[in-house]
N, C-alpha and C positions, 0 to 999 in steps of 0.2 A: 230402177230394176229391183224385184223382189230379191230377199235373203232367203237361198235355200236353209231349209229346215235341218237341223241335229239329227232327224231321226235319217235323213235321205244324202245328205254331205255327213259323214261320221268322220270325226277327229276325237283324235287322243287328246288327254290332258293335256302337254304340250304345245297341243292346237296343232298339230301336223295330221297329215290325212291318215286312217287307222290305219290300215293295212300295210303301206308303204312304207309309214313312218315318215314320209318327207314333209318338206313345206316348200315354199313359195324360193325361195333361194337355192335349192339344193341340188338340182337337175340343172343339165347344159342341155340343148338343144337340137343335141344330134345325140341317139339316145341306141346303141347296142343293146338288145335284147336277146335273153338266152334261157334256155330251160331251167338248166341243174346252177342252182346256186353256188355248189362247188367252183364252176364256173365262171364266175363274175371276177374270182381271184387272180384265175387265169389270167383274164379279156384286161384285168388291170395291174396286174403283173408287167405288161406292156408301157403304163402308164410312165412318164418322169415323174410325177408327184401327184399326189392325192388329196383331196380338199375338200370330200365330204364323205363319211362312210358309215351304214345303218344295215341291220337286220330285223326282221320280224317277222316270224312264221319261215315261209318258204320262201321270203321274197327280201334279196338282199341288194342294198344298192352300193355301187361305187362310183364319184364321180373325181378325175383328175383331169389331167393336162397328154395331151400324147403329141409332141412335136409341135409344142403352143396353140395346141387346138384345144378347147373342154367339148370334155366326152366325158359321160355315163353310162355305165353297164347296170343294166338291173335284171336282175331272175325271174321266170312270171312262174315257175311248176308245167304244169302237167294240164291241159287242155284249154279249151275257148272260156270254160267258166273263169278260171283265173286270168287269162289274159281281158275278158271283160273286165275284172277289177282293176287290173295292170293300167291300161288303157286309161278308163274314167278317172285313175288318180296321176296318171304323172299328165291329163291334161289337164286337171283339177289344178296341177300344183304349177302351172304356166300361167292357166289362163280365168283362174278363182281367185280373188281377193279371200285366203284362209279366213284374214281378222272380221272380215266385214260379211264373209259368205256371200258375196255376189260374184259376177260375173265381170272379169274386167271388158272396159269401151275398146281397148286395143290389144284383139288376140295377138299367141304367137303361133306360129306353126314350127315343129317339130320336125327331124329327119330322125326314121323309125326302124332299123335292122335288124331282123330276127337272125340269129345263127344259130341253127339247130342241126339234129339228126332225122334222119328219115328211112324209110324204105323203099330202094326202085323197084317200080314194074315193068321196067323195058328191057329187054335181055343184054341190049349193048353197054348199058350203063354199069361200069365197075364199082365195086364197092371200094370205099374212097374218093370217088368224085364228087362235086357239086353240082348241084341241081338250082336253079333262083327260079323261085315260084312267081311267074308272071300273069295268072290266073289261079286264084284257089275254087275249088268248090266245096262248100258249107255242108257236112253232116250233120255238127253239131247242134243247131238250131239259136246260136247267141242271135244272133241279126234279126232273124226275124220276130224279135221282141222289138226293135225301135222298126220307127219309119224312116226308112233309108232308102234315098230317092235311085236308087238303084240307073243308069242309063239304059237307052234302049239296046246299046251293043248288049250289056252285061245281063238283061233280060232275055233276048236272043241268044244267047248261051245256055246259059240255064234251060228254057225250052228245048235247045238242040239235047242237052246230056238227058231230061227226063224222058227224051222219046226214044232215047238211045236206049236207058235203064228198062224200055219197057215195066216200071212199074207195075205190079197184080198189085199190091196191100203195099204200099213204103214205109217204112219204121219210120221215116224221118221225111220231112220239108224240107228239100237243099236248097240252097242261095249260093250266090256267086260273086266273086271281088274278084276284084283288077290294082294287082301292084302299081305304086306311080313308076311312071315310065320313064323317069331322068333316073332315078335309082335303081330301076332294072339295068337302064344303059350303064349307068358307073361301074355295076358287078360283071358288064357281059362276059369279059374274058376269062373270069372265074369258074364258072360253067356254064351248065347244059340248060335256055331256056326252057319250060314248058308250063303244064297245068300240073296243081297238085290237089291233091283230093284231102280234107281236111276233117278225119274220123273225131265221134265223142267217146271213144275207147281202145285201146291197144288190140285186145284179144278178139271178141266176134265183131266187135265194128271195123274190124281192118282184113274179116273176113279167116283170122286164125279158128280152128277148132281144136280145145285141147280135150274137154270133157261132153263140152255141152254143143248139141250139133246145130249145124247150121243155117237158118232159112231159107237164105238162097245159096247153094253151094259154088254159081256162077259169078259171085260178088267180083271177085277179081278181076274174071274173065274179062267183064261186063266196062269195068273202068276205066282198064288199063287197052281198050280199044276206042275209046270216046278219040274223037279227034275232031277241032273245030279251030277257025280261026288260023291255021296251017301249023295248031298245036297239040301234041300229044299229053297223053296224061303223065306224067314221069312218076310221081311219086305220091305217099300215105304220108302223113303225119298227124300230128293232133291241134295244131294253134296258128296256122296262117290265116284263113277264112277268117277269122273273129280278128285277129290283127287287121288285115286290109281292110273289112268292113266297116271296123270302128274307127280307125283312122281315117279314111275317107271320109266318113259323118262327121268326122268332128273336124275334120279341113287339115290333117299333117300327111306327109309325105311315108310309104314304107314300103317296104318288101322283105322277102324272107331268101334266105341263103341257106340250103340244107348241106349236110354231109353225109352221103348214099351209107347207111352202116350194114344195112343188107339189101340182098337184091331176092324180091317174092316171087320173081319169075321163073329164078333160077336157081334158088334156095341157098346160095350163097351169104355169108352172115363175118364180120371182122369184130371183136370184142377190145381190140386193142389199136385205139385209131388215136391216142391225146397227140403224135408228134403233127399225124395230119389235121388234126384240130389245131392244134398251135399256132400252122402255118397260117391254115383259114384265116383264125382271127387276125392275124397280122396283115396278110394282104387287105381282108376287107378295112383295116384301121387305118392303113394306108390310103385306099379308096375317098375313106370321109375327110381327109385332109385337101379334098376337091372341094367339099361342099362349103 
């Protein structure tokens, strides 16, 4: 098997992958993912002990022990672009021989959890609940950079929501991922299954206008009535679609776990949610002690 190239695998002096700073020992295999690096301290806060811990840029990792399980929390930021990086390095750091830059003969597969924040569209949904995105649909456009054997359900989807959007001009090409389904089942009782819609911006891609006005002023309308597969659209955020799609291609298991921090139907908004975060993270740590 060829040696990928320096310019296209990038490691740091240390020979750890750039961005992450990890290498090939440093991640468990059941891997908490979370936005705000603030965060990671939190998720590992939880931890009895800790055995490996890194920062760089926006992306910090921790991994220890929680009730003789290893587990890793790492931070990806703020949309699909960075969890593309996220993604490509901690399978890099599984399933790459660093020293040798190839590809190891025997992958591993990965269990993948997002726990984040989001915004509901359905009026019944309070703020403070959970939402587990068992369908995201792609704004952003990561995916459709690789060839991703997409299945026919999940094509079938996608064709239902673009004829939904009634497109005139699309700002964007969506795509469509499918959470694995043993980890949606783990989270059920956590919340509210449905579809989540996966923006490349907070403000006009999630249909806010504060200055600058809107194209289509039905954006919300338009979404938050999509129903397919006997699923509603629940929620906005910015990083599920690029998580499921690139996990899926590259064969690990994931889903995302929101926390509703407003609701856009009903302009409803909580700024002070950490006790309800706290619990979140506990319950779902509790959860990977199945896997």
């Amino acid at each position: 098997m060829s040696e990928l190239l320096s310019s296209e695998l990038t490691l740091n002096d240390a020979g750890k992958l750039y961005h992450l700073n990890i290498g090939n020992e440093d991640i468990a295999n059941t891997i908490i993912l979370v936005g705000d690096q603030t965060r990671v301290k939190l998720v590992a806060s939880f931890f009895d002990a800790i055995t490996f811990e890194t920062q760089h840029r926006e992306f910090a990792t921790i991994t220890g022990v929680y009730q003789g399980k290893s587990i890793s929390v790492i931070s990806h930021g703020i949309g699909c672009d960075n969890m593309d990086i996220v993604l490509t390095e901690i399978d890099a750091a599984v399933n790459i021989d660093l020293a040798t830059r190839k590809v190891k003969s025997g992958l591993t597969q990965l269990n993948l959890i997002r726990i984040g924040t989001c915004g509901a569209l359905q009026a019944e949904i309070e703020v403070g609940s959970a939402i587990i995105s068992k369908y995201a649909i792609g704004m952003d456009g990561v995916a459709n950079f690789y060839d991703i054997p997409f299945g026919d359900k999940i094509q079938d989807g996608l064709k239902a929501f673009n004829a939904h959007m009634a497109w005139e001009k699309p700002s964007v090409i969506p795509y469509m991922a499918m959470a694995d389904q043993g980890l949606v089942n783990l989270l059920s009782d956590l919340g509210k299954e449905g579809i989540t819609i996966t923006a490349n911006g907070f403000y006009g891609p999630q249909g806010r206008s504060i200055r600058i006005p809107l194209k289509d002023e039905n954006f919300k309308t338009k979404i938050r009535t999509f129903e397919w597969d006997g699923e509603q659209v629940l929620n906005l955020e910015m990083e599920t679609s690029g998580l499921l799609s690139l996990a899926e291609a590259l064969g690990h298991q994931a889903v995302t776990i929101c926390l509703a921090i407003a609701n856009r139907y009903n302009h409803s908004f909580v700024s002070d949610f950490e006790a309800t975060m706290c619990q979140l993270i506990k319950n779902v740590l509790d959860k990977t002690l199945k896997l």
